[in-house]
C-alpha positions in Angstrom: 17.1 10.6 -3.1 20.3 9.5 -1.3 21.6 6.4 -0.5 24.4 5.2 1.7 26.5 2.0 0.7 28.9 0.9 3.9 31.4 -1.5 2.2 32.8 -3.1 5.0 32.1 -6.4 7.7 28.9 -4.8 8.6 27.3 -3.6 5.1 25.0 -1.2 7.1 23.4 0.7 4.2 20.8 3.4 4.0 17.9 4.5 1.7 16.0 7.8 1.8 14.3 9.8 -0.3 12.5 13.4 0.6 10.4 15.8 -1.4 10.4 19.9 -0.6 8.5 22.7 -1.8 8.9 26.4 -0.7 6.1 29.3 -1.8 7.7 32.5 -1.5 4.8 35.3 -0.1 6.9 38.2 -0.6 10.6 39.0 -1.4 11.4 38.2 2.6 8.9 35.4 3.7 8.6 32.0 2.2 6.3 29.2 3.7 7.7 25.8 2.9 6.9 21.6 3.9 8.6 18.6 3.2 8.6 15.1 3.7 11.2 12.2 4.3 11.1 8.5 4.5 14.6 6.9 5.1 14.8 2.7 5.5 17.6 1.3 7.0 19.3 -2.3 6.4 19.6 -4.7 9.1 23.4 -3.5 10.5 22.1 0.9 9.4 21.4 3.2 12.0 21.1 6.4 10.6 18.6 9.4 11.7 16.7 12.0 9.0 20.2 14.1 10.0 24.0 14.3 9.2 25.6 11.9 11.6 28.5 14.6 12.4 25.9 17.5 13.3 24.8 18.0 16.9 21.3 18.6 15.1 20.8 15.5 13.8 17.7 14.2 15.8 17.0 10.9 16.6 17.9 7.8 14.5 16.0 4.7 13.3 16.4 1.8 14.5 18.4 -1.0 12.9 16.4 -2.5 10.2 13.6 -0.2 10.5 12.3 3.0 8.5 10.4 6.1 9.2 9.0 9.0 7.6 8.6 12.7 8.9 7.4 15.7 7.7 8.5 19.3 8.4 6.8 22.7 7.5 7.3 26.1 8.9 7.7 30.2 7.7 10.7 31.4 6.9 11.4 35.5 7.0 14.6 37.3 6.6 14.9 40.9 8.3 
C-alpha cells in the first residue's frame, strides 16, 4: 500500500495498493503475477509507474482509478 499526500494549492493525492506473488521453478526461473488498483483525487494524475522513469506507462486520469494486472517468467542465465 502507498499513498501520496500533495500538501500544497492543489492537494492532488494518490492511493494504491498492489499484491505480488512469485513461484520459483528452479534456482534460475521463477513465474510471478500481480495486481494494482491506484485511485486518484480530483487534482492526482499519477500512472501504476514512478513519475521520474521513462517506463512509467500511462496515467489515470484526474479523479479516476484503475486496476492492472501483470504476470510473466522470469529466468536468469
Amino acid at each position: 500500500y502507498s499513498q501520496t499526500n500533495t500538501k500544497n494549492a492543489s492537494n492532488a493525492d494518490t492511493q494504491k495498493f498492489s499484491l505480488g506473488y512469485g513461484y520459483n521453478l528452479s534456482k534460475r526461473t521463477q513465474l510471478y503475477a500481480a495486481v494494482s488498483h491506484i485511485k486518484n483525487d480530483d487534482n492526482a494524475k499519477r500512472g501504476f509507474g514512478l513519475s521520474s522513469s521513462s517506463l512509467a506507462g500511462p496515467t489515470i486520469s484526474k479523479g479516476d482509478s484503475a486496476t492492472g494486472v501483470e504476470f510473466g517468467m522470469r529466468h536468469s542465465f
